[in-house]
N, C-alpha and C positions, 0 to 999 in steps of 0.2 A: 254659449258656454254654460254648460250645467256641474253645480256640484254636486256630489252625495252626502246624502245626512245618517248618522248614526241608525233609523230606522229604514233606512233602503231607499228612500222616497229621492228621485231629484228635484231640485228647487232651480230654477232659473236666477241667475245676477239679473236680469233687467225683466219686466214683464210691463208692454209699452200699454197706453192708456187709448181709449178711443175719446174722441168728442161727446159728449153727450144729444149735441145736437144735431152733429153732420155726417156722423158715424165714422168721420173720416180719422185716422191714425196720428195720433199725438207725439211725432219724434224726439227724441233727447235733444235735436237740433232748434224747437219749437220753444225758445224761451218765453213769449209770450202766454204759452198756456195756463192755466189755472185751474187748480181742482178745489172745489169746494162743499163745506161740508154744512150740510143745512138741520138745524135742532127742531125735533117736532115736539109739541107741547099738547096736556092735557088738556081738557076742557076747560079748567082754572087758567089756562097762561103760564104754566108750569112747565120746563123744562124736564121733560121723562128720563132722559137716559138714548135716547134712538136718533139718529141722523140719516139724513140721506146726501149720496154723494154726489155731487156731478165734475164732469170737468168739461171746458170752454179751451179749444184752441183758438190760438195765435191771432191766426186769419179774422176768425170771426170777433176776434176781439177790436180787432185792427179797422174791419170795416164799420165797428160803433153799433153793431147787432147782438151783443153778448149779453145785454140787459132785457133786450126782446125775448132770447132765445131764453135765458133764466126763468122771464115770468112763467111762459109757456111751458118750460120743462116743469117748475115749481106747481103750475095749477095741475097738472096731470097729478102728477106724483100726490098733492096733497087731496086729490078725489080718490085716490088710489090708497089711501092710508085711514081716509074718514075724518083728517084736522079739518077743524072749520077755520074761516078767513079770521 
């Protein structure tokens, strides 16, 4: 179901999430999932203003691999941005 916006554009009601990790599709049925948002900091320790997102279904929560699969998403992302450890 799509509605119309004042400048012509349609906007979707639901626009579903994928995993981050498994790339597999994050259902509205999928209460276990989580999205989270991660603050990158200056070289002081200093929180910028910038996040990065990720989100972790259900499953993966379920089978105790969502702290694995975080670090791994986390170090990519942080070689991908230039924060150091």
């Amino acid at each position: 179901m799509s509605l119309p916006v004042l400048q012509g554009e349609i906007v979707d009601l639901y626009i579903p999430r994928k995993c981050s990790w498994t790339n597999k599709l994050i259902t509205a049925k999928d209460h276990g999932a989580v999205q989270l948002n991660i603050g990158h900091l200056d070289e002081s320790g200093v929180y910028n203003g910038s996040f990065s997102t990720f989100a972790l279904c259900g499953q993966l929560r379920s089978k105790g691999e969502a702290d694995s699969a975080l670090d791994h998403l986390w170090t990519k992302k942080r070689a991908e941005i230039g924060q150091q450890a």
